[in-house]
C-alpha angles and dihedrals in degrees: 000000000000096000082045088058100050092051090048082045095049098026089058091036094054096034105047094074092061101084088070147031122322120270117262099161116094129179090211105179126003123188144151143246122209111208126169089237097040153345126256131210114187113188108191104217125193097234129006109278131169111244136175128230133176133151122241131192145232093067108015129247148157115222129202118182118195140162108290103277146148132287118224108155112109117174123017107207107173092047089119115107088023094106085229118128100175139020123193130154133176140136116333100175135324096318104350119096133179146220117196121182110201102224121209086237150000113307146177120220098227088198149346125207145164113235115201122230114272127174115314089344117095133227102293138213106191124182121182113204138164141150114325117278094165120043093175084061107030089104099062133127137229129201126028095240096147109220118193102221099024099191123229110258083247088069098053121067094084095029102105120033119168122261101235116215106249083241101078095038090059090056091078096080096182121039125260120233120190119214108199109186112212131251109348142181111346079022118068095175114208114355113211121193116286085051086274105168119206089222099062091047084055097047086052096048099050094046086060084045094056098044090052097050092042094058094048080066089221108115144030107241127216122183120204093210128010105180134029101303152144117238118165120239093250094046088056088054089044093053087058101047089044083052096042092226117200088215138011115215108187109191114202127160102201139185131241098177096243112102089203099070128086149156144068134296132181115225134203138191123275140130090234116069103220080225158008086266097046099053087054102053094048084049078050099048102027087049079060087092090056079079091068099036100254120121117217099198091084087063087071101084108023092106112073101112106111092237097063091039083057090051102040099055088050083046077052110061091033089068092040084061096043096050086052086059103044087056093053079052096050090042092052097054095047089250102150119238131191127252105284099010093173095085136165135201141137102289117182095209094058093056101111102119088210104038114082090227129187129177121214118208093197096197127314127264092214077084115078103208093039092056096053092047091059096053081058112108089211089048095043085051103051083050091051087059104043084060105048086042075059093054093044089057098042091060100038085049086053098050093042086050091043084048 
């Protein structure tokens, strides 16, 4: 499926150019300058061309919109001190393309202008930013590029991602699961009786999961969170996306308020909860960031670029797959699940458009004995190897269908 990604990805981002006239715009060279007052970025361009930049936030980036062109650069060596973790750039629409540069925290750009060739040095686009000195303003634009469907800020932070070369996709020989362990430190998640807190069962859980993957030898194991502490929902999603995982597990034991329910259930992506308890528990998940001052809801619609839509349905059916087979697993080794334990709902933490994600709500504390069958290291065991009998299947399933 992954493989089958990075072609949809390269195929659409080489092609797309084709429909009009050739490309003659290169960013040849980009680097930073480091300055008490400011930070410099400096992109070398082939020939003078207008361009449009601006920063947007949650999560932070700086954007720079130019006439479709190529992208030469390979290897940025004097990044540190930039406050840039991340660089990507890609199609944004019929000749418009787009460089965003993920920042470590909210910034202004202080100002944005075209330098002209002189000597040995290129034509220059040079941008100083910094932290924000002026709220009223941080929202400015530079640059007068004029871009047809210029999208909402809210439709931006997932937009462009790179199109990475196959190379260094096949270098990964065993395929990468991410274990995200639900709730953690500030977030307790759902508290049972007893004082028996969600976020240390699924601590416990994903450290068994993780034990067990890792002894078939079969995969390469990431876990969002190892120890009691608070990551925030998009930062999950983004984990996975920085470690190309191949799968991303999220363990949860919710409540329902009703002590008489019980049992697992396996949970996909869609904008459409399958049912009134459903929709509860993803508001109550997806409401966990608020701790840490970040609103989801935004999230919602940042993926609108077709790139991302191709490559999400795809994501799609692949989880749902996924899910299918993780119930055969939990039926076959006598774990209880719920009536219709295939569900689907608008889950914040399986939002990565490239990544096949399931949660699994292993039982729920609101019932007494159940929670204290899930603190319990036999119970979260069993748990740890239907899962990974899941995995297994899933991937045996893929390569007898690719076949």
């Amino acid at each position: 499926m992954m493989n089958r990604f990075f072609f949809i990805l390269g195929l659409l981002f080489f092609l797309l150019p084709a429909g009009g006239m050739a490309q003659s715009l290169s960013v040849e060279d980009l680097r930073f300058g480091v300055h008490p007052d400011k930070k410099r970025l400096v992109l070398d361009l082939n020939k003078p061309t207008d361009f449009r930049s601006f920063v947007l936030t949650n999560p932070n980036r700086l954007v720079i919109d130019f006439p479709e062109f190529n992208w030469k650069p390979q290897t940025i060596d004097n990044i540190s001190g930039s406050a840039v973790t991340g660089i990507r750039q890609g199609v944004l629409e019929p000749g418009i393309s787009r460089i965003v540069l993920d920042l470590e925290k909210e910034s202004q750009i202080y100002n944005a202008f075209l330098l002209p060739a002189k000597g040995n040095l290129k034509d220059r686009l040079v941008i100083d930013y910094g932290d924000v000195r002026d709220k009223a303003n941080i929202d400015k634009r530079f640059g007068s590029l004029s871009v047809m469907q210029a999208p909402t800020p809210s439709k931006q932070a997932l937009a462009i991602p790179k199109a990475p070369t196959p190379a260094k996709k096949t270098r990964t020989k065993k395929p990468i699961i991410i274990i995200d362990a639900g709730h953690g430190g500030v977030d307790p998640g759902a508290i049972g009786k007893g004082n028996i807190h969600e976020k240390m069962i699924t601590l416990g859980i994903a450290q068994r999961l993780k034990s067990s993957l890792e002894a078939t030898g079969r995969y390469k194991v990431i876990m969002t969170r190892a120890d009691d502490r608070f990551i925030k929902l998009y930062d999950r999603v983004k984990i996975a996306r920085r470690h190309e995982g191949s799968l991303f597990i999220s363990i949860h034991a919710d409540s329902v308020g009703r002590a008489d329910v019980r049992g697992a259930s396996i949970y996909t992506l869609s904008n459409k909860a399958s049912d009134a308890q459903t929709a509860k528990l993803a508001a109550r998940e997806n409401r966990a960031d608020l701790i840490g001052g970040v609103d989801l809801d935004v999230e919602d619609k940042e993926v609108a670029d077709i790139l991302l839509d191709l490559v999400r349905r795809d994501t799609q059916n692949q989880s749902r797959f996924f899910a299918n087979t993780m119930v055969d697993s939990f039926n076959k080794s006598s774990i209880k699940l719920l009536d219709g334990p295939h569900r689907h709902a608008g889950f914040a933490v399986l939002k990565a458009p490239d990544i096949p994600s399931v949660l699994i709500e292993t039982g729920f504390v609101s019932n007494p004995s159940e929670a204290r069958r899930l603190t319990q290291r036999d119970y979260q065991e069993k748990i740890a190897q239907a899962i990974t009998k899941g995995v297994d299947l899933y991937f045996d399933r893929l390569a007898k269908y690719s076949e």
